[in-house]
C-alpha positions, 0 to 999 in steps of 0.5 A, a space after each residue: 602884637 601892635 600889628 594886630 592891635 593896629 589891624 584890630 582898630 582899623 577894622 573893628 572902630 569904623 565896625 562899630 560906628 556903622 553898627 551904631 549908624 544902622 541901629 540908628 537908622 533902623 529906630 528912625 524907620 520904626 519911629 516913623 511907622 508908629 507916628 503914621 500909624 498914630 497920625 491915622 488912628 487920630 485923624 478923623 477925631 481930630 477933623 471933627 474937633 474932637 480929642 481922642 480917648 488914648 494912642 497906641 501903645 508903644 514901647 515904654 522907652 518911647 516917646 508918643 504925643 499928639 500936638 493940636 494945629 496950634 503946638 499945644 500938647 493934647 495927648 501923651 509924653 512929651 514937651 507942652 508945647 511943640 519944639 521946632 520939630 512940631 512946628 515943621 510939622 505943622 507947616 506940613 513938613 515930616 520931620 526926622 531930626 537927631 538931637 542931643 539927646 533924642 532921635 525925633 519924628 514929627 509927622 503932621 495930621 492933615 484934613 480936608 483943607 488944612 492941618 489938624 494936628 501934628 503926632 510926635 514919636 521920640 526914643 532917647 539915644 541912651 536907650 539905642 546905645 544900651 542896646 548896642 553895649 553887647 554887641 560893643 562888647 562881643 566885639 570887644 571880647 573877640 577882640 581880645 581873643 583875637 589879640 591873645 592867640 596872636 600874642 601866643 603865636 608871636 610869643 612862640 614864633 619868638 621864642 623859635 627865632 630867638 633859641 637859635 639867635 642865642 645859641 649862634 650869639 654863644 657859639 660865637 663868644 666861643 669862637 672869639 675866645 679861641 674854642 673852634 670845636 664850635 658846631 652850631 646845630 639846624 634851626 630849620 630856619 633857612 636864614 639862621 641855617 645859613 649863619 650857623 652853617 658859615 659859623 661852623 666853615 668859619 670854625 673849622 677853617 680855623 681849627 685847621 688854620 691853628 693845627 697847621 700853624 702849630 704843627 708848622 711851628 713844632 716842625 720847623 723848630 725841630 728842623 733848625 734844632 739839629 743843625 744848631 745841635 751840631 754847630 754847638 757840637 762842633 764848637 765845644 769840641 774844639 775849645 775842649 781839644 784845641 787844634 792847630 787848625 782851629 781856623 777850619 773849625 771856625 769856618 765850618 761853625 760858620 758854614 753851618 750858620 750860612 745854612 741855618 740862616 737860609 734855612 730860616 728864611 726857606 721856612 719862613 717863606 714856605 710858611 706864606 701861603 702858595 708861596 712854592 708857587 711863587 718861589 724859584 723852581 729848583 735845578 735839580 743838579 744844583 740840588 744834588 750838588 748841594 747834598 754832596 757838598 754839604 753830607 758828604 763830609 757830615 756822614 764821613 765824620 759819623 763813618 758813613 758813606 754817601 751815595 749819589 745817583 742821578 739818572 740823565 736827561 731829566 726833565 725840569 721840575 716844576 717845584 720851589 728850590 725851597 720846599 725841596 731842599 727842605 723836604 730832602 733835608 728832612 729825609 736825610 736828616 732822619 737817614 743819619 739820626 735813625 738809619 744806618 750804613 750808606 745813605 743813598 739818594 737816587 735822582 729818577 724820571 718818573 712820568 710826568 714827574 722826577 722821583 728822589 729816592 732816599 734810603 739807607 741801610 738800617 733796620 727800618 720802621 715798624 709799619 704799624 707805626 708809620 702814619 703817626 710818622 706822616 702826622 703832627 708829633 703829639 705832646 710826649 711822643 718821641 721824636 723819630 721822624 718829626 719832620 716827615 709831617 713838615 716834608 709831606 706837607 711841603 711836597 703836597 703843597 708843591 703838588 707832589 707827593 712823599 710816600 714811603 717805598 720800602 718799609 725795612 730798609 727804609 726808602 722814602 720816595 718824593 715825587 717832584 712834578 715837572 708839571 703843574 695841573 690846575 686842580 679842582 676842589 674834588 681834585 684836592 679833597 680826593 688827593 687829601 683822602 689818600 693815604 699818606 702811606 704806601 706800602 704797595 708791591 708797585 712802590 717797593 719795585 
């Protein structure tokens, strides 16, 4: 609006100052063509001294008098004796003069030899400026038309850039306060598009962030409440049936807080972005060695056995010792919570990766059930298999893969990359889209 009013101005005032110069100048012109014609109606009366009877008619706003040689008025409106216009008439001069009230033009009646007398026209500049106050005011009023639809637009073209600036202005109060369901919808507008398009990837990069931290959380702390559960197992029984040999208890109690306590700081160094990237690569046989030291004598107090096969020549893994040992321990956890008989670990080459296979001699898992065993565990859902979405997410971030072979007996496959490949964003969306799943013939082979 103050564009347009500003706009207005510079056009519509010099408009209207030159129409009042033109109006101007026309009156002059028709002022001027009254006194010639009056000087020539009266010259010839005047050469012989004589007065005439009466002047041409002229409009009634207009002023018409015939001064002698001598300044005196003779003949119709005006001033008795002549003004100074009359006089530089009468020195044979044409006079057009503006003055403050009146538009003047003297024009002088001369004879043979001299000047007889001098005809004065004049038109009251209140009159020319009458004339012109409807023409001022349809300017005015076109003006003010001009001034109102530019408001209409500007107030809608308002309105249209100010709805989405609030809506993105709540979305975010929303976002600030923790709701990351926010979704800001199209504008039309390129610019605002584009904050709410980064408002949404903000949100759901967000919303995914927290899932995964959550679901990290309830995992993690599921992984360090068994092995506690056992140690206060083991502790409450001994100080129910005290033993001789209550120091070999001890040492056990404190064995199983030495893998607790690695086990915490493995969780908390996985839970650091790309950190199995940055962690030490694991030796596979060191590994193995681990599993028979540590489950040998855990699966012979519950009566069962443990299997161990390692195929040789193995070719060196590319994954962090961390994320693996915690994604076999969650397989084998699961092997002695849920499964039955001999657990079985088998170390294979499987292309440009080595497969970890670990089964046991249970009833299985019904196969309708298995992808919410691969997802975070919902509020009051059992706890079979919790840690499964812990150990797929570690092997996917370590470029490899869990995938459940054999759905009765169970066996569950990791695949450990002994190469890392660089991976592209259509890569990583691809490999996410697979499920997490696979019952295929190819895998229960």
């Amino acid at each position: 609006m103050a564009a347009a009013t500003l706009a207005i101005g510079l056009f519509g005032v010099p408009l209207a100052i030159g129409l009042a110069q033109f109006a101007l100048t026309e009156e002059r012109g028709a002022l001027q063509q009254v006194a010639d014609f009056t000087a020539q109606s009266v010259v010839t009366d005047l050469a012989h001294d004589d007065i005439p009877s009466a002047l041409p008619v002229s409009r009634d706003d207009t002023e018409l008098a015939l001064y002698n040689d001598e300044g005196k008025r003779i003949l119709g409106r005006g001033p008795r004796s002549g003004d100074a216009q009359v006089g530089q008439a009468l020195n044979g001069r044409i006079s057009q003069t503006r003055t403050a009230h009146d538009l003047v033009v003297t024009v002088p009646v001369s004879g043979e030899h001299d000047i007889n007398g001098v005809v004065r026209a004049a038109m009251p500049l209140a009159s020319i400026y009458r004339g012109l106050v409807p023409v001022w005011l349809g300017m005015l009023g076109l003006a003010g038309l001009v001034l109102a639809v530019v408001w209409a637009l500007a107030r809608r073209q308002a309105t249209r850039l100010a709805r989405p600036l609030d809506d993105l202005a709540r979305d975010a109060e929303r976002l600030g306060d923790g709701d990351f369901s926010v979704q800001s919808s199209a504008a039309g507008i390129a610019e605002i598009d584009s904050v709410g398009h980064a408002l949404n990837s903000t949100a759901s990069r967000l919303d995914a962030l927290l899932a995964r931290e959550r679901a990290f959380s309830a995992d993690a702390s599921h992984q360090l409440r068994t092995p506690l559960a056992g140690l206060r197992l083991r502790l409450e029984s001994t100080l129910d049936q005290p033993r001789p040999d209550w120091r070999s208890a001890v040492a056990d109690s404190i064995d199983v807080t030495d893998r607790l306590e690695k086990t915490i700081d493995e969780l908390l160094l996985l839970a650091r972005e790309h950190a199995g990237r940055h962690g030490a690569p694991a030796d596979i046989h060191a590994l193995v060695a681990e599993i028979e030291g540590g489950w040998t004598r855990r699966l012979a107090d519950s009566g069962r056995a443990l299997e161990l096969v390692v195929a040789p020549a193995l070719p060196t893994p590319q994954a962090s010792a961390a994320a693996t040992r915690q994604v076999l321990a969650v397989l084998l956890d699961n092997a002695e919570l849920h499964g039955a008989g001999t657990v079985r670990v088998t170390v294979r080459e499987a292309g440009e990766a080595i497969a970890v296979d670990v089964s046991d001699e249970g009833a299985g898992l019904d196969p309708e059930t298995l992808p919410a065993a691969f997802s975070s565990r919902p509020e009051g859902a059992p706890r079979h298999g919790i840690g499964l979405a812990l150990a797929r997410r570690l092997a996917e971030a370590e470029g490899g893969r869990l995938v459940l072979a054999q759905a009765s007996p169970p066996v569950f496959t990791v695949f450990i990359p002994s190469r890392w490949e660089q991976e592209s964003d259509a890569d990583e969306d691809h490999r996410r889209d697979v499920p997490d799943v696979q019952l295929s013939g190819a895998e229960r082979g």
